[in-house]
N, C-alpha and C positions, 0 to 999 in steps of 0.2 A: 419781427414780433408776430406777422400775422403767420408768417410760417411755423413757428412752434405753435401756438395755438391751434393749427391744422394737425400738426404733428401729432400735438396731445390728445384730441379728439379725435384722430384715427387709432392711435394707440389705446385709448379709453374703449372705442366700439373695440376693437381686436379682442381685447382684454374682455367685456360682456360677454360676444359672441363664442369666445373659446371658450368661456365657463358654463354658459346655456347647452353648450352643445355635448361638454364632461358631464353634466346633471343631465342630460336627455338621456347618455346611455346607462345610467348606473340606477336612476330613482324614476319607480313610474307608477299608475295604479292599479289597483288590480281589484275584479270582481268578486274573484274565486281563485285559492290555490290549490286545492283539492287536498288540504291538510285536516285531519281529523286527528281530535287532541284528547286524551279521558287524563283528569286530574282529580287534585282536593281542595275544597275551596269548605269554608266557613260551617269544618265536623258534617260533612257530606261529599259525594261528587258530584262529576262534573261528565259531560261528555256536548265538543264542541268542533264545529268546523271553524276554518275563516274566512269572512267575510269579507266587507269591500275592505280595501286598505292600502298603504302605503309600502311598497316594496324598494328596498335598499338591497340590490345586489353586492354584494362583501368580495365574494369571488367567484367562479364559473358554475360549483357547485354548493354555494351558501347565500343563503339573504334571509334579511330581516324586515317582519311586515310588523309594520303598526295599524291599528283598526279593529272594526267591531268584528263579535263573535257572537253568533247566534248558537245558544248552547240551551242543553237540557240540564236542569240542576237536579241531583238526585238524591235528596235529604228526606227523611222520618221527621214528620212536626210534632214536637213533646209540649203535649199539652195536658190538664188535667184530666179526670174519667167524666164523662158526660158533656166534654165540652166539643165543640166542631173542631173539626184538623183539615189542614189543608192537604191537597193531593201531595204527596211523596216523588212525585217528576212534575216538573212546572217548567215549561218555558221562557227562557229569560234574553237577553241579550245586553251580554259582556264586553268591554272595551281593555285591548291589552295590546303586547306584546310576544311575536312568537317567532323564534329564530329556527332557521332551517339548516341543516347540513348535509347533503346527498338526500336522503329517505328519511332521516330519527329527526323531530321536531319539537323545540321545548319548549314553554306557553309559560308567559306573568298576567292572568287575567285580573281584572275586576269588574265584581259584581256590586248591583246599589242590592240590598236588602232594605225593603221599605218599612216607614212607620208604623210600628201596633203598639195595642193601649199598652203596652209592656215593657217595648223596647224602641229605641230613638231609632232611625233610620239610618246605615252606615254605609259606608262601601267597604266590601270584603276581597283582600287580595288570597289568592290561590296559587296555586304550581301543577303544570301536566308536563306529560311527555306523551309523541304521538307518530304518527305518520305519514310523509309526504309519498299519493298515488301519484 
């Protein structure tokens, strides 16, 4: 009895250790991938790098990062005549999805658009495509 109990429990650590060590080489994170992305997001664009994030290598020349994007939103504020408008490029930072294949890059971001006396505050999904330097 105490031998299988040993058994199992070497067989258990085996079993951990070979899985920690398949996720070491496949998922890691990353600072910067040097990917820059122009899209459309919410009847405006978009132009965005990424940011810190989560990398899933798929295969030699493909992976998928999850994480934030620090992007410039590039939308016209339609407002009435006489009233204030906001800048037309704002700084924002977006939380998405962007898959890689050799060089071409294609982006699911979202952005929050915040509360005005006008409109409830949402999160707006988008679509780019881009390019890995």
């Amino acid at each position: 009895m105490l031998r299988i109990k040993h058994l199992l429990v070497l067989f258990l650590f085996l079993c951990i250790s070979h899985g920690l060590e398949a996720q070491e080489k496949t998922v890691k994170g990353s600072l910067f991938e040097g990917v820059v992305v122009a899209g459309y997001v919410d009847q405006g664009s978009y132009l965005t790098c990424t940011g810190p994030a989560i990398k899933y290598n798929c295969a030699p020349k493909a992976s998928i990062l999850l994480g934030l994007l620090p992007s410039l939103k590039i939308k016209e504020d339609k407002v009435e005549e006489a009233k204030p408008r906001n800048s037309w490029v704002t700084p924002t930072l977006g939380f998405g999805i962007t898959a890689v294949l050799k060089h071409i890059a294609i982006q699911l971001p979202a952005f929050y658009t915040a509360k005005t006396s006008t409109a409830d505050g949402k999160w707006k999904l988008g679509i780019g495509v881009g390019y890995k330097f």
